[in-house]
BAMARDREN-119215 format. One record per residue (C-alpha): y, z, x; residue in one letter. Coordinates in steps of 0.5 Angstrom, whole numbers, plus 500, padded with zeros to 3 digits. Layout:
BEGIN
    py    pz    px   rest
     Y     Z     X      A
...
This chain:
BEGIN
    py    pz    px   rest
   228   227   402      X
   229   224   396      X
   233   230   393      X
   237   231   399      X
   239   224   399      X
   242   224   392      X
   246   232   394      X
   249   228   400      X
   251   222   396      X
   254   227   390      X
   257   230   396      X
   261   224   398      X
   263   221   391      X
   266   228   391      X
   269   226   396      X
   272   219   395      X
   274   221   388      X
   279   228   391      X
   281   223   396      X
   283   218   391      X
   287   222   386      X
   290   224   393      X
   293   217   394      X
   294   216   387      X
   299   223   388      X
   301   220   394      X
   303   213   391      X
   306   217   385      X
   311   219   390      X
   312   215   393      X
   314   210   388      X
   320   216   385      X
   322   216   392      X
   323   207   391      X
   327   208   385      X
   331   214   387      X
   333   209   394      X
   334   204   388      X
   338   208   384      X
   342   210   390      X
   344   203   392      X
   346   202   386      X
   350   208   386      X
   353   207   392      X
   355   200   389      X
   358   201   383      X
   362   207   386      X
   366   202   390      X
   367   197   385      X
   371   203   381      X
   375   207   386      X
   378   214   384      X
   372   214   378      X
   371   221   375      X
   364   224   376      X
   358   230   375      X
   356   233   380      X
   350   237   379      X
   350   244   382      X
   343   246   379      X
   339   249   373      X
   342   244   370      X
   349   245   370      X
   355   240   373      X
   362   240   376      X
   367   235   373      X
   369   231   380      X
   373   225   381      X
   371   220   387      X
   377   219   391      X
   374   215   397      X
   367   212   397      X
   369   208   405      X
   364   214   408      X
   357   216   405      X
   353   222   407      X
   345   221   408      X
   340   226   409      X
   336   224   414      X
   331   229   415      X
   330   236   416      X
   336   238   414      X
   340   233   417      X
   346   229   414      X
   350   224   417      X
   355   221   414      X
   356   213   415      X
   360   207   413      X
   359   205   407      X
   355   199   409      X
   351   202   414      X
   348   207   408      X
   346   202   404      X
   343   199   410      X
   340   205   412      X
   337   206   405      X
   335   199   405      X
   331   200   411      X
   328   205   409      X
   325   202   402      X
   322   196   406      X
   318   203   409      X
   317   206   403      X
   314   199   400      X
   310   198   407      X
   307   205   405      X
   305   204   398      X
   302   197   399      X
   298   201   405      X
   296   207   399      X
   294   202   394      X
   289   198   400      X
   286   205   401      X
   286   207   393      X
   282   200   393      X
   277   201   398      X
   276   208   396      X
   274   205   388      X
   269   200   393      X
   265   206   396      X
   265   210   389      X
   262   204   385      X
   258   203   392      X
   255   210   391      X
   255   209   384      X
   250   203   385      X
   245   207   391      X
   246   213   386      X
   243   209   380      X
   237   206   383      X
   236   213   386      X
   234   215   379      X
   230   209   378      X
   225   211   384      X
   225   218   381      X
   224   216   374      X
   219   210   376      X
   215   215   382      X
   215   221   376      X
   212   216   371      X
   208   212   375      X
């Protein structure tokens, strides 16, 4: 009974600890998504300061096109499943705003199960230690 108790117990520190470094992959993410929100709204702000500014923009495998920005009154966001709508300028970074507070919402959601999924490996850790002091106790006593 023993036996089977502690492969249960393996088991489910197998579990937890997969599930942790998926929240710590998950929180990873999420967090380079605030940045690049961060980063945007920073962006969307300088280049309205200096209208008619020159710029790269990137066209892929490392490669970019020398552009000038002419107008930064409308933004286009991605929103989602391939679509991108484009928005006044306040209302994007309005928008990106709203979607940090959702992305800082997540990672404090991520962080609280990260925590409670150390808790329960320190548990099984504790109940799995005193297992092996029964064994050890049981087979030298």
């Amino acid at each position: 009974m023993s036996e089977e108790h502690a492969q249960r117990l393996m088991q489910q520190m197998q579990m937890l600890e997969t599930y942790y470094a998926d929240l710590s992959q998950r929180e990873a993410t999420l967090v380079n998504v605030l940045r690049e929100a961060i980063s945007a709204i920073e962006s969307i702000k300088a280049l309205s300061e200096k209208p008619n500014s020159d710029t790269l923009v990137p066209i892929g495998m490392g490669t970019f096109v020398q552009t000038k920005i002419s107008s930064t009154d409308k933004i286009i966001l991605n929103i989602g499943a391939g679509v991108a709508v484009e928005k006044p300028r306040d209302s994007a970074i309005n928008y990106l705003e709203a979607k940090i507070k959702e992305i800082e919402v997540a990672i404090q959601d991520t962080s609280a199960r990260k925590q409670d999924a150390i808790a329960r490996l320190e548990q099984g850790k504790e109940q799995m230690n005193l297992l092996m002091q029964e064994t050890s106790q049981n087979t030298t006593g």
